[in-house]
C-alpha positions in Angstrom: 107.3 -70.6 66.7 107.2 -68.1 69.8 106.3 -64.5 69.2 110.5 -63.8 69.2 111.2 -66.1 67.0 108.8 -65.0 64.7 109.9 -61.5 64.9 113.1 -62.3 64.3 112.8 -64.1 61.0 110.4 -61.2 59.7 113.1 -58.6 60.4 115.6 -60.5 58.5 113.4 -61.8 55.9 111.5 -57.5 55.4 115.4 -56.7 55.2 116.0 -59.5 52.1 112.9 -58.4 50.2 113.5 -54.6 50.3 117.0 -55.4 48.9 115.8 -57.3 46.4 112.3 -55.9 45.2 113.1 -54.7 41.8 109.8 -53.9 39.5 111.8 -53.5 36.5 113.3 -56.9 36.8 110.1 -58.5 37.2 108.8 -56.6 34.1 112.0 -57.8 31.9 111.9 -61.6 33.2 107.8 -61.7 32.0 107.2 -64.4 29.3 110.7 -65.4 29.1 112.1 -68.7 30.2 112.1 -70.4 32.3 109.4 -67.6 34.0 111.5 -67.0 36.9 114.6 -65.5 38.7 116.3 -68.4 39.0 119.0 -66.1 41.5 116.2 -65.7 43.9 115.8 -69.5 43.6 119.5 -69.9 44.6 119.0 -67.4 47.5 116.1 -69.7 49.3 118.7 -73.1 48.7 121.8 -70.6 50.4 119.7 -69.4 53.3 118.0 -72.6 54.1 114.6 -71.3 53.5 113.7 -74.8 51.9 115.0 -76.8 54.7 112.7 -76.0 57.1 110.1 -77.8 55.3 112.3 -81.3 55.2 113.4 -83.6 58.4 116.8 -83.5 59.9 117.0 -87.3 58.8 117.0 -86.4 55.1 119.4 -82.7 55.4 116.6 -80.3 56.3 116.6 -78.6 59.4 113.1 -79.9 60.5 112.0 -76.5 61.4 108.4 -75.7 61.6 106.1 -75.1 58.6 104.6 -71.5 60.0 108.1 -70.5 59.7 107.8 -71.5 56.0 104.4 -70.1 55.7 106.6 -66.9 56.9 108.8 -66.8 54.8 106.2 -67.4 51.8 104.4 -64.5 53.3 107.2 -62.4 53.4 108.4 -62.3 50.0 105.1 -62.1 48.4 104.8 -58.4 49.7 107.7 -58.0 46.9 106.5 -60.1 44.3 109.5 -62.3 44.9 107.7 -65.8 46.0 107.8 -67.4 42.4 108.4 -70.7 42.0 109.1 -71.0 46.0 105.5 -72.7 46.8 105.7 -75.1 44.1 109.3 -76.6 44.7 108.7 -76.9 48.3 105.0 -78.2 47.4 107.0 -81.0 45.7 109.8 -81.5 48.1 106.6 -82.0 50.8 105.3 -85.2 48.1 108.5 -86.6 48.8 108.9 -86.0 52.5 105.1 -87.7 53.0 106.0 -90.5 50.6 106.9 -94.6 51.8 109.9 -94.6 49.2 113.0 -94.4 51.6 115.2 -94.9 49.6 114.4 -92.0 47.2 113.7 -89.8 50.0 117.8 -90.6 51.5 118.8 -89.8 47.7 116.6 -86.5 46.3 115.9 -85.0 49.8 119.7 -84.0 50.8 120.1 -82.5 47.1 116.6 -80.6 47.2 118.2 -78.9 50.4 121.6 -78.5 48.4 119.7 -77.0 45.9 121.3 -79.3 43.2 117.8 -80.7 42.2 114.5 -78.8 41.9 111.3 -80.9 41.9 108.0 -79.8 40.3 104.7 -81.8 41.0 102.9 -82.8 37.7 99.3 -84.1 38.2 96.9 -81.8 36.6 95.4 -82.6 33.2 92.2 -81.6 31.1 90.7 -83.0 34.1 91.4 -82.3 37.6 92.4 -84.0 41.0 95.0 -86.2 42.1 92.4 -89.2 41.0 92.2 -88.6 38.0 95.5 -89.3 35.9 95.1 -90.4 32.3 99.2 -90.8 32.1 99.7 -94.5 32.0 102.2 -95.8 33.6 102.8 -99.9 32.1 105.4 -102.7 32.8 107.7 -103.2 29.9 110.6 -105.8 30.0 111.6 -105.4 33.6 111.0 -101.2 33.5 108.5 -99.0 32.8 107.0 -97.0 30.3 105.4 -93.7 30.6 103.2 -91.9 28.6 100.4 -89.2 28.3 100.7 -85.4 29.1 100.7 -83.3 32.1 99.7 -79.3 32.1 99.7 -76.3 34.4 103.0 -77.6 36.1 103.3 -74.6 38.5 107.1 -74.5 38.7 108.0 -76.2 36.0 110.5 -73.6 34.6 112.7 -74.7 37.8 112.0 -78.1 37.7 115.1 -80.9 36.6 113.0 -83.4 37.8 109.1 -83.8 38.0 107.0 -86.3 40.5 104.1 -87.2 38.1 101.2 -88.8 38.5 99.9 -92.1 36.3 97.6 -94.9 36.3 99.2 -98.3 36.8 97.5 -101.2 37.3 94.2 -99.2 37.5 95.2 -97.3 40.5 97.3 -93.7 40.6 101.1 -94.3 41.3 103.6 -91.2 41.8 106.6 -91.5 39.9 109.6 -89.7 39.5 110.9 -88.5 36.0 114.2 -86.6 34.8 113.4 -83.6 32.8 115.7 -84.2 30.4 114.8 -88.1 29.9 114.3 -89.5 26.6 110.4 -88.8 24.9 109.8 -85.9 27.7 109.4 -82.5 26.5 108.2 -79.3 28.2 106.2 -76.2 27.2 105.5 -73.1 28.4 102.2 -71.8 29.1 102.1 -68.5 30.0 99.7 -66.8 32.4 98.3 -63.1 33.6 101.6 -61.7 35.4 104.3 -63.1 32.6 105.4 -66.1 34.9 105.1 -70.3 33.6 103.2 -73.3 33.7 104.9 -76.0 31.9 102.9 -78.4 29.7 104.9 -81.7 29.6 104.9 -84.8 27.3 106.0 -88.2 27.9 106.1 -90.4 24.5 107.0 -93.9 25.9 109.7 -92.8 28.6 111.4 -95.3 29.9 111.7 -95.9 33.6 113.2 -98.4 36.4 110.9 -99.7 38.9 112.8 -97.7 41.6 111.8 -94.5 40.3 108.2 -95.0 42.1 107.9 -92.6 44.1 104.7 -93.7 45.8 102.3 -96.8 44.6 99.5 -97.9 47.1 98.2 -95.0 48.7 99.8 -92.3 46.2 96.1 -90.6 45.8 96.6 -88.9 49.4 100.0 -88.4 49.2 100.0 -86.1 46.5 96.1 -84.8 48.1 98.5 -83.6 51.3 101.5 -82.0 49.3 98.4 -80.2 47.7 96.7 -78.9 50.6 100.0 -78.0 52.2 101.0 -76.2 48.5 96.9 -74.1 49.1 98.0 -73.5 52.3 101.3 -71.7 51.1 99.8 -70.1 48.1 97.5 -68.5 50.9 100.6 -67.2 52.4 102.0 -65.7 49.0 98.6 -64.0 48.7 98.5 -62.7 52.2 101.6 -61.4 51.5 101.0 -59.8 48.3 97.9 -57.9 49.7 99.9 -56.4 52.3 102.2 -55.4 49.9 100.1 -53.9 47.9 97.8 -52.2 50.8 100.9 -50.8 52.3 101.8 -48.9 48.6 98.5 -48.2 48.4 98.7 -46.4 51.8 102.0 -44.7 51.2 99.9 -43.1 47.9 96.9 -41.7 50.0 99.4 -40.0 52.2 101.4 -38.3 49.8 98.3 -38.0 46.6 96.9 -34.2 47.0 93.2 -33.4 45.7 91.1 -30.5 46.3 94.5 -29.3 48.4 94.5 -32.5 50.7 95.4 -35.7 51.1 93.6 -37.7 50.0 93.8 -39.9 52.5 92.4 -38.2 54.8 88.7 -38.3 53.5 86.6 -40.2 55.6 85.2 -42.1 52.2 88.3 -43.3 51.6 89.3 -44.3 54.8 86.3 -46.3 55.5 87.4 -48.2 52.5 91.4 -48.8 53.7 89.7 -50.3 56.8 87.6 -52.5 54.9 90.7 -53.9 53.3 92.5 -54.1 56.3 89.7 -56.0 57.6 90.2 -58.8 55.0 93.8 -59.1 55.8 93.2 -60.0 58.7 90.6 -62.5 58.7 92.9 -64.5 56.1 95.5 -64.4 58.5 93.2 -65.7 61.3 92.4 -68.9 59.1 96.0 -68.9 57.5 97.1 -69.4 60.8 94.6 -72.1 61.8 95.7 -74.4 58.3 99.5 -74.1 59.5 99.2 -74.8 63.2 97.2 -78.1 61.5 100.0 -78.9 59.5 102.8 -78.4 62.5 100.5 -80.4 64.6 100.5 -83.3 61.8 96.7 -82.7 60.9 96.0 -85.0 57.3 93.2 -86.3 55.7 89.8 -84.4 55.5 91.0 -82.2 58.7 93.8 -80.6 57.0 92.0 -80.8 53.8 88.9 -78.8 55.3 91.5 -76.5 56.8 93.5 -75.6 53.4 90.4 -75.3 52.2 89.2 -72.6 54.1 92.3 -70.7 53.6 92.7 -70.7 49.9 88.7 -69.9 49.6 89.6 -66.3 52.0 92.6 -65.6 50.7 92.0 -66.1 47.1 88.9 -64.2 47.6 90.3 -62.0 49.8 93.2 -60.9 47.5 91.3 -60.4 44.2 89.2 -57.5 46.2 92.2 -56.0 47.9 94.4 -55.9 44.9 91.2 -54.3 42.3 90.7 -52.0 45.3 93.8 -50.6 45.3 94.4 -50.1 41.8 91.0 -47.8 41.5 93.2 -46.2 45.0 95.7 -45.1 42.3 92.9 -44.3 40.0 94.1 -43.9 36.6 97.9 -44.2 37.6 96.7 -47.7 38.8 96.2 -49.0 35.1 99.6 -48.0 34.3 102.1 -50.2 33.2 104.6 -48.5 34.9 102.7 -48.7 38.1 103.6 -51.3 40.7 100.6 -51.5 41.6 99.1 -53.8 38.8 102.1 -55.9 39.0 100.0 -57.0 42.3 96.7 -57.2 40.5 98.3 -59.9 37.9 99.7 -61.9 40.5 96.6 -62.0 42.7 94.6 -63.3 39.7 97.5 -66.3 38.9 97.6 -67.1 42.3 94.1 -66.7 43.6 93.3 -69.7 40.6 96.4 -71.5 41.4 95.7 -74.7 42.9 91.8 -73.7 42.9 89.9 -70.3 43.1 87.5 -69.3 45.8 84.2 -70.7 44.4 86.1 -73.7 43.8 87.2 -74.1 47.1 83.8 -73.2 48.6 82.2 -76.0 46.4 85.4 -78.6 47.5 84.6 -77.6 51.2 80.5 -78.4 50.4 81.6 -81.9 49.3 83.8 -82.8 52.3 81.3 -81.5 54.6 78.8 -84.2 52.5 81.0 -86.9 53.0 81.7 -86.3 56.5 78.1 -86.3 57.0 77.4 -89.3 54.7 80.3 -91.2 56.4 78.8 -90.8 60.1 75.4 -91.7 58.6 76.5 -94.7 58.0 78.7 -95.3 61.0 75.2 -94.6 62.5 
């Protein structure tokens, strides 16, 4: 994406979210169902925002994921990304996925916007390996059953790629929401948006509904780095929303007959935040030139990494910082400015916090060393 292009789509993109950033919205649409706007939904599907991320082939427009990562960016300075990052998180398990003729069916219709995938694999436990949903044969079908929680998305979702053992290894398969034996939950979290908690009692299933059997493991391992990678964007995003307000406040906020802004204190603070802005940009930008370049395995994994540790990290500082900014407006309800705080903490654990990605990054770092050891 040239430096044009990309400052084309931000124009257009800083026009949509000041049209559409309403604080009073997002306070009325908190733990309700399904824990979205499901109109700003429809806007991405009209403007073709989730196309980008999909081939030509299969009805997308095959554009470029930084444009994506843009977009993400964008609308997280208005609080307006949820459930963007988790439907296109999904749509990427399908794009990366060997089942063609799924992909020529669902793809098309996630562009259309007339299905909205949600990626189930987390449980008690964590990690794409570690499904205890079984998936078994049963008279020519399937049969699926276990649980499935903190399905970011799932609010959207009319159809869920889930993970399941099957045959002792982890398949992907694909299940209607409204199938027989599923039910969903809502779990609600810090900033009054979803995870769904879903259920499968014995759900049947045809044998073309797997999405993914051999090698489903890294499949769903690269929708999930590429899903860090845009939940870094989001949280980019939101800190420069937030910073921006926060600035706005120090201009026009009068103490001891000044603004307060202009004390040196305070201003060596502001820089400090702008400081952390722009080193998660610097490694944002590294992961999604990765993923345009068709980086996978432990190189993109290192990469995504990386960015969710800074930006996760990054956004929990710049979001408490600005609230004591606003000092005891900041606590305020009515204050924008903790709308930002909230989402900062749902996001920054989404996917993984920033100790948790440091101690991920430790382990691929071992078994890159371990690996050459023994190519040694």
């Amino acid at each position: 994406m040239t430096t044009d292009q990309r400052a084309m789509i931000s124009d257009s993109l800083s026009s949509f979210v000041a049209n559409h950033t309403d604080f009073t919205r997002l306070r009325a649409l908190r733990n309700k169902a399904p824990g979205y706007d499901k109109a700003l939904l429809d806007s991405a599907v009209h403007l073709g925002w989730i196309r980008h991320v999909v081939p030509e082939e299969h009805g997308g427009s095959g554009g470029s994921f930084a444009e994506m990562a843009l977009i993400v960016e964008t609308l997280g300075t208005g609080l307006l990304g949820e459930p963007l990052a988790p439907v296109v998180m999904a749509a990427r398990a399908l794009v990366h996925s060997s089942n063609e003729a799924l992909k020529a069916a669902l793809l098309p219709k996630v562009c259309a916007g007339t299905l909205t995938p949600a990626l189930a694999w987390t449980e008690d436990r964590h990690g794409p390996g570690d499904a205890a949903c079984v998936l078994t044969e049963a008279g020519g079908g399937l049969r699926l059953r276990g649980k499935k929680r903190f399905v970011a998305g799932a609010g959207a979702a009319g159809t869920f790629l889930v993970t399941a053992k099957r045959k002792g290894e982890i398949a992907l398969v694909l299940v209607e929401g409204d199938a027989p034996g599923v039910t969903l939950d809502y779990e609600w979290r810090a900033d009054g948006t979803a995870f769904g908690s879903l259920s499968f009692h014995d759900v049947a299933l045809e044998t073309s509904r797997i999405v993914q059997a051999a090698g489903a493991r890294a499949v769903v391992q690269r929708a999930l780095d590429e899903g860090a990678v845009l939940a870094s964007a989001e949280l980019l995003g939101l800190m420069r929303g937030a910073y921006a307000r926060t600035l706005d406040y120090m201009r026009n906020r009068v103490q001891y007959g000044r603004p307060i802004g202009s004390f040196q204190a305070l201003q060596h603070r502001a820089v400090d935040l702008f400081i952390q802005q722009e080193l998660t940009a610097s490694v944002l930008a590294d992961a999604v030139r990765a993923i345009d370049g068709g980086k996978s395995g432990p190189q993109l994994q290192k990469l995504a990494v990386r960015a969710k540790a800074r930006a996760s990290h990054a956004a929990m500082l710049v979001t408490q910082e600005c609230v004591q900014f606003h000092g005891a407006q900041g606590i305020a309800d009515e204050n924008p400015i903790g709308l930002y705080l909230k989402r900062a903490l749902v996001l920054s654990a989404w996917l993984g916090n920033a100790r948790t990605q440091r101690r991920r990054f430790a382990e691929l770092n071992r078994s890159a060393t371990q690996s050459h050891g023994m190519l040694a």
